[in-house]
TORLO-562054 format. One record per residue (C-alpha): residue number from 1; residue in three letters; x, y, z. Coordinates in steps of 0.25 Angstrom, whole numbers, plus 2048, in hexadecimal, padded with zeros to 3 digits. Each point is the difference from the previous one (the first is absolute). Example, Ala and Ser with C-alpha at 12.3 -4.5 7.8 and 13.67 -1.06 7.14 Angstrom:
% residues 2
{r 1; 'Ala'; {831; 7EE; 81F}} {r 2; 'Ser'; {806; 80E; 7FE}} 
END
This chain:
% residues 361
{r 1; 'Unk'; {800; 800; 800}} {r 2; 'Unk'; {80B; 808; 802}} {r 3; 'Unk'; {805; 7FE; 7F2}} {r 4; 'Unk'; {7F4; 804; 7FB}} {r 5; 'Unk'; {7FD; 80B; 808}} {r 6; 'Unk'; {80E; 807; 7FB}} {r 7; 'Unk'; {7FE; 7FC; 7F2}} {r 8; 'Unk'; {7F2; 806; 7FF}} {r 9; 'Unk'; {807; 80F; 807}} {r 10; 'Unk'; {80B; 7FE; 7F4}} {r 11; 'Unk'; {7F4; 800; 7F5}} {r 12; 'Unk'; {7F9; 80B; 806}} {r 13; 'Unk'; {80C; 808; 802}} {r 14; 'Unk'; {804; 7FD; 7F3}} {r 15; 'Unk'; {7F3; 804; 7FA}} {r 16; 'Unk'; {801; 80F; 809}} {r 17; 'Unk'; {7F3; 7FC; 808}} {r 18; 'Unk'; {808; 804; 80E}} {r 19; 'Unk'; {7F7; 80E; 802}} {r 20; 'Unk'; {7F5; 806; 806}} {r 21; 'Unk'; {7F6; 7F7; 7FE}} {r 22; 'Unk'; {80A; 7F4; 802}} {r 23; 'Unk'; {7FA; 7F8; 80B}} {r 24; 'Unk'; {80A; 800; 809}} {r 25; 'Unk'; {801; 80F; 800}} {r 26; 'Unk'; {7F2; 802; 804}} {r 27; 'Unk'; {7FE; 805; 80F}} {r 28; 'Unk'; {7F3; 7F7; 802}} {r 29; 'Unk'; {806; 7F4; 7FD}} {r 30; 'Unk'; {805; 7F7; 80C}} {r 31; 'Unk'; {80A; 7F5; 7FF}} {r 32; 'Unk'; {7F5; 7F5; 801}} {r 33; 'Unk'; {7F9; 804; 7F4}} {r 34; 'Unk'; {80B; 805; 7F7}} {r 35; 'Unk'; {808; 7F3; 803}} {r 36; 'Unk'; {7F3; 7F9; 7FA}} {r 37; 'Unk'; {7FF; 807; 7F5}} {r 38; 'Unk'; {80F; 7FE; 7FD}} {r 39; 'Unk'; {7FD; 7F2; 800}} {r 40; 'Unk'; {7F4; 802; 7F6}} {r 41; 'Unk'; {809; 809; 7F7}} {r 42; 'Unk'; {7F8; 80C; 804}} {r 43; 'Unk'; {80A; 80C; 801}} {r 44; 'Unk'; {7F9; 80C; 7FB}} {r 45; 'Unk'; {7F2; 807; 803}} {r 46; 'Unk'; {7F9; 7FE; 7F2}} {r 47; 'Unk'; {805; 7F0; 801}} {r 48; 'Unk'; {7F8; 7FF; 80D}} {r 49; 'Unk'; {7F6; 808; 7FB}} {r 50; 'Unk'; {7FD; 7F7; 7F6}} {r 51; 'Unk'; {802; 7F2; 809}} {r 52; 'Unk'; {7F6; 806; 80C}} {r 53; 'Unk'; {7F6; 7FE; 7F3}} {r 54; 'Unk'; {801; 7F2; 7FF}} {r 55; 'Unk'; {806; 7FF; 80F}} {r 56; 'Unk'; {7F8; 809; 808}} {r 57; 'Unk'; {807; 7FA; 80D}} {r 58; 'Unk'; {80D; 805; 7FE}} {r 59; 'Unk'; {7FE; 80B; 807}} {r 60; 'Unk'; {7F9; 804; 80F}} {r 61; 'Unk'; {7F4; 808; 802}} {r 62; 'Unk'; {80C; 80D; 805}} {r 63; 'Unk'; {808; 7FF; 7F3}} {r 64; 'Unk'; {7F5; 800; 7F7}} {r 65; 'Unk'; {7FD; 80D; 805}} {r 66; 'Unk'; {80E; 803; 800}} {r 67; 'Unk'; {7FF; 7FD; 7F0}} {r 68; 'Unk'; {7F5; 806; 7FE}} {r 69; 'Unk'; {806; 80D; 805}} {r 70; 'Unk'; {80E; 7FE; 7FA}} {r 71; 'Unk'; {805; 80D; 7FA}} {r 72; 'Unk'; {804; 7F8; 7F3}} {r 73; 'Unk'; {7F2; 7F9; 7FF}} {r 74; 'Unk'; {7F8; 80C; 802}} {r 75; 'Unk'; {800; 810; 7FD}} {r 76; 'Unk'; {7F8; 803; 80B}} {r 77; 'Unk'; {80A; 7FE; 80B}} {r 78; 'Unk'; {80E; 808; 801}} {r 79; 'Unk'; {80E; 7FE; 80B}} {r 80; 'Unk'; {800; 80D; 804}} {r 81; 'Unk'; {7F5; 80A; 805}} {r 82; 'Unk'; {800; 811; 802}} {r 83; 'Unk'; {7FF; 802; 811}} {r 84; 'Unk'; {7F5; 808; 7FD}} {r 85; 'Unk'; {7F9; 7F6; 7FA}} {r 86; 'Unk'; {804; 7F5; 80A}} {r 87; 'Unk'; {7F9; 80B; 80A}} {r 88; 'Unk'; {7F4; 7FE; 7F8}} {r 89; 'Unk'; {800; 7F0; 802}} {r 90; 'Unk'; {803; 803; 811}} {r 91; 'Unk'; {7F5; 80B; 802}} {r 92; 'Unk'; {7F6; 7F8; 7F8}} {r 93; 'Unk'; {803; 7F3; 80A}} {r 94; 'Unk'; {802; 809; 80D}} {r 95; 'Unk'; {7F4; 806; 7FE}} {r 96; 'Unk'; {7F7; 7F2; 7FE}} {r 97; 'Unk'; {807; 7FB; 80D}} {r 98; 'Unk'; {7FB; 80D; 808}} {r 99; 'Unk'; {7F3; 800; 7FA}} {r 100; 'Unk'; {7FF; 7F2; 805}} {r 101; 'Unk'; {807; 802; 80D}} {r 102; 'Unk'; {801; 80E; 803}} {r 103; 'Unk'; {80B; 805; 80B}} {r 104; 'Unk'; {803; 7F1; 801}} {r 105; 'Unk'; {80C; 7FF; 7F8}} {r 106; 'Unk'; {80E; 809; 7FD}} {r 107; 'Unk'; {802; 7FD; 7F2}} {r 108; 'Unk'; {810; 804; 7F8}} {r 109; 'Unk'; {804; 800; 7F3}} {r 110; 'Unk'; {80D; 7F8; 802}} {r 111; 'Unk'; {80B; 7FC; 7F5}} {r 112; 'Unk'; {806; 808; 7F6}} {r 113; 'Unk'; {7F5; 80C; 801}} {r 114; 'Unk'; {804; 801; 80F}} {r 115; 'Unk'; {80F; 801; 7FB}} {r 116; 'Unk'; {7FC; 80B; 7F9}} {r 117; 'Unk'; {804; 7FB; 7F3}} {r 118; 'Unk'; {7FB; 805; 7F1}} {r 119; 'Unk'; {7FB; 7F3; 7FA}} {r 120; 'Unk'; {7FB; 7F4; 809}} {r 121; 'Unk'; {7FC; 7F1; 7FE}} {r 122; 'Unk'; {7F7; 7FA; 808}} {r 123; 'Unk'; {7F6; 807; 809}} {r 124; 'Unk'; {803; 7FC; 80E}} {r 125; 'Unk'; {7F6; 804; 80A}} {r 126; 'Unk'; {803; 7FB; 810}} {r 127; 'Unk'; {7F4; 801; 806}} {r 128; 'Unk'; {800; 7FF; 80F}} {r 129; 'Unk'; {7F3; 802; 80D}} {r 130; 'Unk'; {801; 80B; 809}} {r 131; 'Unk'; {7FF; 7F7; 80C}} {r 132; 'Unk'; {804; 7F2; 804}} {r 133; 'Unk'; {7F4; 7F8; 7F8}} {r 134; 'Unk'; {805; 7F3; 7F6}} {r 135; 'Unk'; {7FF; 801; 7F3}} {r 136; 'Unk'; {7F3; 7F8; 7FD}} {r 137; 'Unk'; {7F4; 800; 7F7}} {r 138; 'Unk'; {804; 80F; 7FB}} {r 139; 'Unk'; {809; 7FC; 7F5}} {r 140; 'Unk'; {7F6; 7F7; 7F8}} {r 141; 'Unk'; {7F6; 80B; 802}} {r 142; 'Unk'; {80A; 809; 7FB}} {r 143; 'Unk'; {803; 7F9; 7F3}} {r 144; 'Unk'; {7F3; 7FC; 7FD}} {r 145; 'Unk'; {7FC; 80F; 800}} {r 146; 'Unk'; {80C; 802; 7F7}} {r 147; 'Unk'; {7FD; 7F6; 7F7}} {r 148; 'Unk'; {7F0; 804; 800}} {r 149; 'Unk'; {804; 810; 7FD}} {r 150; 'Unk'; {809; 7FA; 7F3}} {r 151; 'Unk'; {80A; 804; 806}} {r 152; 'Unk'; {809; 7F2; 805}} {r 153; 'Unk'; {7FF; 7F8; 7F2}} {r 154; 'Unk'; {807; 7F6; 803}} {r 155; 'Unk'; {804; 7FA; 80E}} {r 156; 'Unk'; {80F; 7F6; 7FD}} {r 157; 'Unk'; {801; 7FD; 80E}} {r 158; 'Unk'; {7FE; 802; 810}} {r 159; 'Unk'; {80A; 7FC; 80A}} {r 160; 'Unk'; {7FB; 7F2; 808}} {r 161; 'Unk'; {7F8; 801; 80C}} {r 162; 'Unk'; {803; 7F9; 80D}} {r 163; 'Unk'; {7FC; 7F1; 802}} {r 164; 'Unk'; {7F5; 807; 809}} {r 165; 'Unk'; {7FB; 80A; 7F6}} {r 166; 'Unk'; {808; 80B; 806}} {r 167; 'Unk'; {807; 80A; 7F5}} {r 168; 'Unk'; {80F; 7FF; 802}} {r 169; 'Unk'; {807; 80E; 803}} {r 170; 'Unk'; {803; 806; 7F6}} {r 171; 'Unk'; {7F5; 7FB; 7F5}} {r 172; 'Unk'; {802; 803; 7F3}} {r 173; 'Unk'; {7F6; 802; 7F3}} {r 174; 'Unk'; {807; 801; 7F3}} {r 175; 'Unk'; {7F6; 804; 7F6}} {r 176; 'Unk'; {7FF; 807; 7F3}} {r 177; 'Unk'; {7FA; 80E; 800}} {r 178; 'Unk'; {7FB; 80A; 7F5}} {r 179; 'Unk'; {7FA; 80E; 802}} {r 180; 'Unk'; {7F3; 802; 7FB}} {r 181; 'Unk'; {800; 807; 7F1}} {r 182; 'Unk'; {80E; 7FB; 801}} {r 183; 'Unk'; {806; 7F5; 7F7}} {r 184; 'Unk'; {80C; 7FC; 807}} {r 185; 'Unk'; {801; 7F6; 80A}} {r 186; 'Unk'; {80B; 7FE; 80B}} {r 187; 'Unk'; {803; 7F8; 80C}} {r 188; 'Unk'; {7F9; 804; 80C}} {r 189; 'Unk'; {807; 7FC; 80F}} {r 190; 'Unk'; {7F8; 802; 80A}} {r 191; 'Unk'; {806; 7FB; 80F}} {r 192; 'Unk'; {7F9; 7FE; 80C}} {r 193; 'Unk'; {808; 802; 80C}} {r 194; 'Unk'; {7FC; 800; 810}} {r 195; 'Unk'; {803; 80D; 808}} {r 196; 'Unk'; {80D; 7FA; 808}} {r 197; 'Unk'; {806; 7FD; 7F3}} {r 198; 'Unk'; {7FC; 80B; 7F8}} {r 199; 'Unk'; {810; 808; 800}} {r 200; 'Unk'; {806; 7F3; 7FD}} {r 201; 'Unk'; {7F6; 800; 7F3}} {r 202; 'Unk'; {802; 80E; 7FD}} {r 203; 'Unk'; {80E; 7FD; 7FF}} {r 204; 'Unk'; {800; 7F5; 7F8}} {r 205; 'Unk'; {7F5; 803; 7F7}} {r 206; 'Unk'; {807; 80E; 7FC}} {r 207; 'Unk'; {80D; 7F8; 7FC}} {r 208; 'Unk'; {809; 802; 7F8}} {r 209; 'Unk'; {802; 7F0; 7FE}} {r 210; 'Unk'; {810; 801; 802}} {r 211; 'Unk'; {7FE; 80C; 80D}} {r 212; 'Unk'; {7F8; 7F6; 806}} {r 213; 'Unk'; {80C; 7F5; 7FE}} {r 214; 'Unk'; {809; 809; 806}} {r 215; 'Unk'; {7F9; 802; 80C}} {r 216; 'Unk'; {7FC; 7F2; 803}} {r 217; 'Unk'; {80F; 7FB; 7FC}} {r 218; 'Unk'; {804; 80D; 809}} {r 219; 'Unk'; {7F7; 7FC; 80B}} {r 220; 'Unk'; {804; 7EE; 800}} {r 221; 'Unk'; {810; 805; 800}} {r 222; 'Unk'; {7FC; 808; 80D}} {r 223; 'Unk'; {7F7; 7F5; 807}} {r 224; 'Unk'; {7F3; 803; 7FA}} {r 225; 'Unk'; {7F5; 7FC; 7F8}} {r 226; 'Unk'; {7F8; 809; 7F6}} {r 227; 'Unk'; {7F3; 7FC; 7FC}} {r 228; 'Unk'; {7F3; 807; 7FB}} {r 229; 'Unk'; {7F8; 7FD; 80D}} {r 230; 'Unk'; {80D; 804; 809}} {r 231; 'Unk'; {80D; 801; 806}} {r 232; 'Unk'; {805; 7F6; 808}} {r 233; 'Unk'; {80E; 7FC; 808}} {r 234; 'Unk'; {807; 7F3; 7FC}} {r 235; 'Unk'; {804; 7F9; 80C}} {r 236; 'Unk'; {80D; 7F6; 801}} {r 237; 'Unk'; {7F7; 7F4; 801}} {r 238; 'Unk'; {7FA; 808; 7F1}} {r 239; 'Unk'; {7F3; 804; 809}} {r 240; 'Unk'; {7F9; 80B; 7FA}} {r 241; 'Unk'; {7FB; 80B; 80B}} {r 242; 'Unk'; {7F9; 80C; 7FC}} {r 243; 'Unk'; {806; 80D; 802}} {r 244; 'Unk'; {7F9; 807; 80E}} {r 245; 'Unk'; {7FD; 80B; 7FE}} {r 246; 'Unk'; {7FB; 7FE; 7F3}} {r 247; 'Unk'; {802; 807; 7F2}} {r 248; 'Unk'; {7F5; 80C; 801}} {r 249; 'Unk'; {805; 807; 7F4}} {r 250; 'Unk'; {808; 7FE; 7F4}} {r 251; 'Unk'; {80D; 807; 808}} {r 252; 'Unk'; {7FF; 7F5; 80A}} {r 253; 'Unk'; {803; 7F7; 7F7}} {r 254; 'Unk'; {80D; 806; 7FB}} {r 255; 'Unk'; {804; 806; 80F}} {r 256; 'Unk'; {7FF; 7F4; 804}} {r 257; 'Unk'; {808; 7F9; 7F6}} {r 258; 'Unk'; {80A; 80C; 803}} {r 259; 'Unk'; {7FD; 807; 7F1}} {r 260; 'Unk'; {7FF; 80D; 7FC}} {r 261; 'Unk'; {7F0; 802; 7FC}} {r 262; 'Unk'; {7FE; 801; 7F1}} {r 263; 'Unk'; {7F3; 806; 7FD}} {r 264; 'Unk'; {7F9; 7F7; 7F4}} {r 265; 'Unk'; {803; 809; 7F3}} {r 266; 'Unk'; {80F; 7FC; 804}} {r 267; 'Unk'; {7FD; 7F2; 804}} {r 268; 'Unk'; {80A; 7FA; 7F5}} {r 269; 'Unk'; {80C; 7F7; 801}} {r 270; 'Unk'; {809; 80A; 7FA}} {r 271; 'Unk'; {80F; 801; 803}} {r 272; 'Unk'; {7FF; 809; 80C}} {r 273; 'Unk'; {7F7; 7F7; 807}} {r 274; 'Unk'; {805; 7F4; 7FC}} {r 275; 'Unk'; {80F; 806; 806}} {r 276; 'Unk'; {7F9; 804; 80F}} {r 277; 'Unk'; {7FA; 7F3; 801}} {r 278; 'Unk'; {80F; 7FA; 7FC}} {r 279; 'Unk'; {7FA; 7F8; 7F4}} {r 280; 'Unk'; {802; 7FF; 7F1}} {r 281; 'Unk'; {7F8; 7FD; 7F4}} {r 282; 'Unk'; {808; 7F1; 800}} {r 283; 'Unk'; {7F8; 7FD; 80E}} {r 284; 'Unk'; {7F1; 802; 7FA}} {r 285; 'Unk'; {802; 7F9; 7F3}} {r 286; 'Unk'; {808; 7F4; 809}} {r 287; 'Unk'; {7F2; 801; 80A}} {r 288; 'Unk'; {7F8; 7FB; 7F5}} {r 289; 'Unk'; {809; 7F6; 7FA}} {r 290; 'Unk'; {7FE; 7F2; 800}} {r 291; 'Unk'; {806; 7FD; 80E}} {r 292; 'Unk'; {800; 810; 805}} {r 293; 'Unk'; {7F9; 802; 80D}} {r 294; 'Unk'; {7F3; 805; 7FB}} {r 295; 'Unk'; {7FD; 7F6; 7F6}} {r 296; 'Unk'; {802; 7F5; 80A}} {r 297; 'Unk'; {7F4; 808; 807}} {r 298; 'Unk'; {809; 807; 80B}} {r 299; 'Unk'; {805; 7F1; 804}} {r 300; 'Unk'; {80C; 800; 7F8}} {r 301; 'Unk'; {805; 7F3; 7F8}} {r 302; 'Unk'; {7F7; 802; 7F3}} {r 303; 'Unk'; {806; 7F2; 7FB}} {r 304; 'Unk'; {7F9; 7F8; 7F5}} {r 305; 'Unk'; {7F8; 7FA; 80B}} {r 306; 'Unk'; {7F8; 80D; 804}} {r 307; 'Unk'; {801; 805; 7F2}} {r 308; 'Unk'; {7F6; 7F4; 7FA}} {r 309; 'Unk'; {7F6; 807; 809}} {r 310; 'Unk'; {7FD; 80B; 7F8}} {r 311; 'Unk'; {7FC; 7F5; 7F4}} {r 312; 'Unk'; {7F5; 7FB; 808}} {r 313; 'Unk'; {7F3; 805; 806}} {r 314; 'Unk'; {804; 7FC; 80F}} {r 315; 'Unk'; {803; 80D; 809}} {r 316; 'Unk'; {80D; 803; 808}} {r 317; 'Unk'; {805; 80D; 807}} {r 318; 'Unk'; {80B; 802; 7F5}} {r 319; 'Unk'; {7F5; 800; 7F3}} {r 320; 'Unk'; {7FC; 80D; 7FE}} {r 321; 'Unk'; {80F; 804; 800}} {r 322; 'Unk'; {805; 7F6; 7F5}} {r 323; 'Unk'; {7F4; 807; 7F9}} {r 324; 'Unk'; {808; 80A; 801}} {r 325; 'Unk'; {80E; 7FC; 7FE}} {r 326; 'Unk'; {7F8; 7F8; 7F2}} {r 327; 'Unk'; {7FC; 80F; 7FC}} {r 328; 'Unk'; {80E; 805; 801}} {r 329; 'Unk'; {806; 7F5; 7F7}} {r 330; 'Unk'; {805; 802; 7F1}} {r 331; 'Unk'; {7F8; 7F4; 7F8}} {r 332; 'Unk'; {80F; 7FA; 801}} {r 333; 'Unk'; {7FF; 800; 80D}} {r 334; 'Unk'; {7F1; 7F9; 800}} {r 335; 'Unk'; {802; 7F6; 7F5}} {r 336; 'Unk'; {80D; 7FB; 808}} {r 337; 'Unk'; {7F5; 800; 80E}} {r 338; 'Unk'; {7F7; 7F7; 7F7}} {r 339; 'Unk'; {809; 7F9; 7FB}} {r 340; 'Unk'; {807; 7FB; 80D}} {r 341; 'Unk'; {7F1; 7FE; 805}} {r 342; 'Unk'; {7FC; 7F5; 7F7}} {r 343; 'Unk'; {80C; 7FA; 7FF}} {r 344; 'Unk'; {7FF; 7FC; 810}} {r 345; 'Unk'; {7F2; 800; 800}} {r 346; 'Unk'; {7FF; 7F6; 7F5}} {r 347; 'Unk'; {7F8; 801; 7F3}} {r 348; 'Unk'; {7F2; 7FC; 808}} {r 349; 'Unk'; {802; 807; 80D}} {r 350; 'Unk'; {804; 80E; 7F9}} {r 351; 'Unk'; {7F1; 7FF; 7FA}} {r 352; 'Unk'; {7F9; 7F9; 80B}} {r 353; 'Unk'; {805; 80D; 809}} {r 354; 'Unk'; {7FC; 80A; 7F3}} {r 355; 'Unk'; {7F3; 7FA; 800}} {r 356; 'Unk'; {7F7; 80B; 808}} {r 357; 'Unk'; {808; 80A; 806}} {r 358; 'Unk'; {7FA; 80F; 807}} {r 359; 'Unk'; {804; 80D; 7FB}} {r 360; 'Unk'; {806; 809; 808}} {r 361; 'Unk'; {800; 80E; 7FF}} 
END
């Protein structure tokens, strides 16, 4: 399988088909599906296109959607869009959650629009109550109302609930949104987070991506773990105890760490910044390669072992950040991924594992 995977890479290279639609190129595409359509000499959008006609199964119920809405396979969604317009996208949404709950919750524009930038991707709203109450029924209220107002097309996905029906902190819808008169459609965020965690959330959902590295490899060289519900002190035994007092404020989070405050227009892994927290470029690209730190989900050791995890449907601590470790790979990088996959795997138990696998966002 091996052989054949590298022989079919040498004919698409030879033929020019490494590009944008290339599936290994695309952002939605995980390693379980691309390593099954790899084996079914699927490599670009227009092939799967044309095999999810005869093969409707090929793809889950998320990246159907994701498909749907691919910028190459439709002229109704674009990669980029105006602040002012995003603003648009956070008004409309804020205003249905306070009609629906008014005074109950506090509702931010996070991401690139709260980094001030000129041209954002995805509309990232945290939404957070004013007091101690669970996230509950709320959020399928909210996106029903979304949905009936024309607003939230498509839903790709929510983040599980507990065994017990409790929504997990914080609970993520990723949906598609459109304006109404508007054509275009883009990628709607919209993060549910409890009050205690809320300035953990705030800082993680404003980003940047490779700021927020910094900080969490800043805070685990220092005793400390950084997460999106918290900070918390590592112990010698690798106990984890949440900082007392807690972080009330974003400049908690970075006095604590013992970090000069950036506001979020500067929150970007630039060279000053990467100098004060005594890191370079080298240590965020090796956090996310295979056998870094962060893609072994904060445990270390990313071997092959912890690796074949993210080609099948079962959940571990580490999945989400081989998803992103996947998404920072050149398509040489994947294919070789792939490629060392099956061949330990075996031909029959790389597509028993491929067989039904959940999107993430």
């Amino acid at each position: 399988m091996r052989r054949s995977l590298m022989s079919l890479d040498c004919a698409w290279r030879a033929a020019g088909m490494v590009e944008s639609t290339d599936l290994l190129s695309v952002k939605w595409i995980f390693p379980p599906t691309a390593a099954k359509l790899l084996r079914l000499a699927i490599r670009t959008l227009g092939e799967l296109e044309d095999a999810l006609k005869t093969q409707p199964d090929l793809l889950n119920h998320s990246e159907k959607i994701w498909l749907k809405y691919h910028p190459t396979t439709t002229t109704t969604t674009t990669t980029s869009i105006q602040c002012a317009v995003l603003l648009q996208h956070f008004r409309l949404v804020s205003g249905v959650i306070e009609a629906m709950f008014p005074g109950v919750y506090e509702v931010v524009c996070a991401g690139s629009y709260r980094r001030m930038k000129d041209t954002c991707g995805d509309v990232d709203i945290l939404v957070t109550p004013k007091d101690d109450r669970e996230i509950g029924s709320e959020v399928e209220k909210l996106v029903n109302r979304l949905q009936s107002d024309g607003y939230l097309v498509d839903v790709i996905g929510q983040t599980k609930a507990n065994r017990d029906g409790t929504l997990v902190s914080p609970h993520a819808v990723y949906g598609i949104g459109r304006l109404p008169g508007y054509p275009t459609h883009r990628r709607v965020d919209i993060i549910f987070q409890g009050r205690s965690e809320r300035v953990h959330g705030l800082q993680y959902f404003t980003g940047s991506a490779d700021f927020n590295d910094t900080l969490r490899i800043y805070a685990r060289r220092h005793g400390y773990n950084l997460m999106d519900q918290g900070l918390a002190r590592v112990l010698e035994d690798g106990q984890e105890v949440a900082v007392d007092p807690p972080c009330v404020t974003e400049e908690d989070i970075f006095t604590r760490l013992g970090l000069p405050y950036r506001s979020p227009a500067d929150r970007e892994a630039d060279d000053t910044w990467l100098a004060i927290c005594r890191l370079t470029k080298g240590d965020l690209d090796a956090e996310w390669q295979p056998g870094g730190v962060g893609a072994a989900g904060g445990g270390g050791g990313g071997g092959g072992g912890v690796w074949d995890n993210v080609f099948t449907q079962t959940y571990t601590p580490g999945r989400r950040a081989h998803i992103r470790a996947w998404r920072k790979m050149t398509v040489d990088e994947k294919l070789r991924r792939i490629e060392e996959y099956v061949e330990n795997k075996g031909d029959e138990g790389a597509a028993n594992d491929a067989s039904d696998v959940s999107t993430d966002g």
